[in-house]
C-alpha positions as CSV (number, residue, x, y, z in Angstrom):
1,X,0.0,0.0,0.0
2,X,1.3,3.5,-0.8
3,X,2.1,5.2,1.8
4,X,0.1,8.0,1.6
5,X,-3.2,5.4,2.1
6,X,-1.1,4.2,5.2
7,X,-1.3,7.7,6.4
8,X,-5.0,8.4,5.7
9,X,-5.7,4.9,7.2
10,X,-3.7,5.9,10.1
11,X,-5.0,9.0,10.9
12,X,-8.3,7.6,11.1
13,X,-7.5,5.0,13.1
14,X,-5.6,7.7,15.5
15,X,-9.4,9.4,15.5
16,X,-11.4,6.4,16.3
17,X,-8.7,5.8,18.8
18,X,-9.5,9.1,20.3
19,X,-13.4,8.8,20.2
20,X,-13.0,5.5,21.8
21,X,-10.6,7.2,24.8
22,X,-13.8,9.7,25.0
23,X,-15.9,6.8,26.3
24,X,-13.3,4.9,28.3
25,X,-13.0,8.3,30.3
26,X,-16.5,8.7,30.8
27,X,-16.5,5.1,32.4
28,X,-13.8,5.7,34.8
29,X,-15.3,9.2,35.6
30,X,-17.8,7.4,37.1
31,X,-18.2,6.0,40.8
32,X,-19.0,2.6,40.0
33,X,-17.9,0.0,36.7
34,X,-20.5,0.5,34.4
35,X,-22.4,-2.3,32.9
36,X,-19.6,-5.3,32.4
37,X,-21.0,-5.6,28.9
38,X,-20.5,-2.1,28.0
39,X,-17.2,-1.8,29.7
40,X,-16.0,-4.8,27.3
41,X,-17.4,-3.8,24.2
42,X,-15.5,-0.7,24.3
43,X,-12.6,-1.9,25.9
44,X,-12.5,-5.0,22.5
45,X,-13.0,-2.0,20.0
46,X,-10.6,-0.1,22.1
47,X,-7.7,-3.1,21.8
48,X,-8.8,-3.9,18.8
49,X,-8.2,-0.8,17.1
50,X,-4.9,0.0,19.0
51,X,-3.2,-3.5,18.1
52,X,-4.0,-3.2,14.4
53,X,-2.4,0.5,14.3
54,X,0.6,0.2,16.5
55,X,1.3,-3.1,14.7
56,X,1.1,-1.2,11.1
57,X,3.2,1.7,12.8
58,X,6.0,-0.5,14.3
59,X,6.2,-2.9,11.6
60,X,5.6,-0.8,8.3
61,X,5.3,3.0,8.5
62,X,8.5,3.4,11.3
63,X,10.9,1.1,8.9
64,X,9.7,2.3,5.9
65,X,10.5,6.3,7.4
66,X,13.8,4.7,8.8
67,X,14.9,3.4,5.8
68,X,13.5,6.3,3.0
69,X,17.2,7.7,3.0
70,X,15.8,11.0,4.2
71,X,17.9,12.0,7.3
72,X,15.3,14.0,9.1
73,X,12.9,11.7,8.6
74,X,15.1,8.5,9.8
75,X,16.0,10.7,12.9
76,X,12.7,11.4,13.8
77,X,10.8,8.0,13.4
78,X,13.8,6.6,15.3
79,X,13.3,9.3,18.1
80,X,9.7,8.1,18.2
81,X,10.6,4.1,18.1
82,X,12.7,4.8,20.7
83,X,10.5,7.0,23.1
84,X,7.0,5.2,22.6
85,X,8.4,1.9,21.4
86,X,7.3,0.2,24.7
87,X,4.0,1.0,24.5
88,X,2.4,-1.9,22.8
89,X,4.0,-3.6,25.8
90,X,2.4,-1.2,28.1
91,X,-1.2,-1.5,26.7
92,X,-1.1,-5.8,27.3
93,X,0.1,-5.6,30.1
94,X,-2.8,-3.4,31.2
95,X,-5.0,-5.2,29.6
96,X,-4.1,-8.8,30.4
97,X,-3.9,-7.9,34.0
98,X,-7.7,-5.8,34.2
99,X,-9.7,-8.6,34.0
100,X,-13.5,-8.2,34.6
101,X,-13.0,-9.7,38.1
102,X,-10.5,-7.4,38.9
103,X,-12.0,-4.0,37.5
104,X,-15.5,-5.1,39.7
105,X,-12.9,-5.6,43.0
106,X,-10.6,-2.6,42.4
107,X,-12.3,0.0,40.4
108,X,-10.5,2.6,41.9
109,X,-7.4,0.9,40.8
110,X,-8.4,1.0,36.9
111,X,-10.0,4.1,36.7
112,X,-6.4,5.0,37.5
113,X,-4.2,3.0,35.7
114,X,-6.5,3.4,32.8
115,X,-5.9,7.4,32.9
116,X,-2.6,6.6,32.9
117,X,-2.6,4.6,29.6
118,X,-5.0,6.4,28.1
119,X,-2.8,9.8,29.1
120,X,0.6,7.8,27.7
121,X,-1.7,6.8,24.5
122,X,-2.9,10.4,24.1
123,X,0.5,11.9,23.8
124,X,1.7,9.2,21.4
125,X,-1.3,10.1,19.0
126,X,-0.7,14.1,19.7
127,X,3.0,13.5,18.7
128,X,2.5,11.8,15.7
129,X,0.2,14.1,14.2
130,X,1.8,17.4,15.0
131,X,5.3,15.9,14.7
132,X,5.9,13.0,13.0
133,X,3.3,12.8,10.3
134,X,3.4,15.9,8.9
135,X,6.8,15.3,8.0
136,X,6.4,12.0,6.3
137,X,3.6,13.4,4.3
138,X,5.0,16.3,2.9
139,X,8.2,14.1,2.2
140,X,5.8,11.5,0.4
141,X,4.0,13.7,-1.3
142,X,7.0,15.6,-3.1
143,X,7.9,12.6,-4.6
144,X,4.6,10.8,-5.5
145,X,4.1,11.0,-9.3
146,X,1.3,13.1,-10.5
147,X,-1.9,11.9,-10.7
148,X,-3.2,10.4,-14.2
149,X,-5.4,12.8,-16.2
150,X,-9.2,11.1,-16.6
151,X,-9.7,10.5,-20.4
152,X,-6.4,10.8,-21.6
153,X,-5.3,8.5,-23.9
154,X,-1.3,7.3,-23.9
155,X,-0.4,5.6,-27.3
C-alpha cells in the first residue's frame, strides 16, 4: 500500500482511537464500573483498534520512514521508536492484568491506571500528528508522481 493510504488509514484509526478514549474516560469518571457488557465492548474495540495500528506503525510505516534515505525523517521515526516503542508492551500488560473480576474488585485501581494509559496513548497520538506525520507526508508527497489525467489517452 502507498504510503500516503497508510497515512490516511492511520489517521483515522488515530481518531477512532480518540473517540473510543472519550468513552473509556466517561467510564472511569464514574463511581461505580459500568455495565460489564458495556465496559467490554469498548474496551475489545478499544484493543482492537490500537493493536492493528501500532502493529502497522512498528512494523511498516516506522521502517519504511527509517529506511526512505531521508535523514530528518530517519532521525525522527527513530526518536519516536525509541521513546514510545514500549508502549504496545504497556497497553497488554494493562489489559491482560484488568480482567472483569479485577475491575468489579478494584475499580478505583483501573479508573487509575486506565488514565494513565490512556494519558501515555494520548500523547503518542498528539506526537504523531503534530510531529511526526506531517513530515512523512510532505516528504511522500513531493515525490509521488502526479496523478493520471481522466480520459487521456497514452499511445
Amino acid at each position: 500500500m502507498p504510503l500516503t493510504q497508510e497515512m490516511r488509514r492511520l489517521r483515522a484509526e488515530h481518531a477512532a482511537l480518540v473517540t473510543l478514549s472519550g468513552f473509556m474516560i466517561e467510564f472511569v469518571a464514574a463511581r461505580r464500573p459500568p455495565r460489564p457488557t458495556e465496559l467490554a465492548a469498548v474496551r475489545g474495540m478499544f484493543r482492537d483498534t490500537l493493536v492493528r495500528h501500532l502493529k502497522c506503525e512498528d512494523w511498516a510505516l516506522y521502517p519504511r520512514l527509517q529506511t526512505k534515505g531521508e535523514p530528518v525523517l530517519a532521525e525522527l521515526a527513530a526518536r519516536f521508536v525509541d521513546e514510545m516503542g514500549h508502549i504496545a508492551e504497556a497497553f497488554e500488560a494493562y489489559d491482560s492484568y484488568w480482567t472483569q473480576l479485577r475491575v468489579e474488585a478494584d475499580w478505583p485501581g483501573f479508573c487509575a491506571e486506565t488514565r494513565a494509559i490512556l494519558t501515555a496513548l494520548g500523547d503518542r497520538i498528539a506526537r504523531e500528528e503534530s510531529e511526526l506525520y506531517p513530515v512523512a507526508e510532505t516528504l511522500f508527497k513531493a515525490e509521488a508522481p502526479p496523478p493520471r489525467e481522466r480520459g487521456r489517452r497514452t499511445a
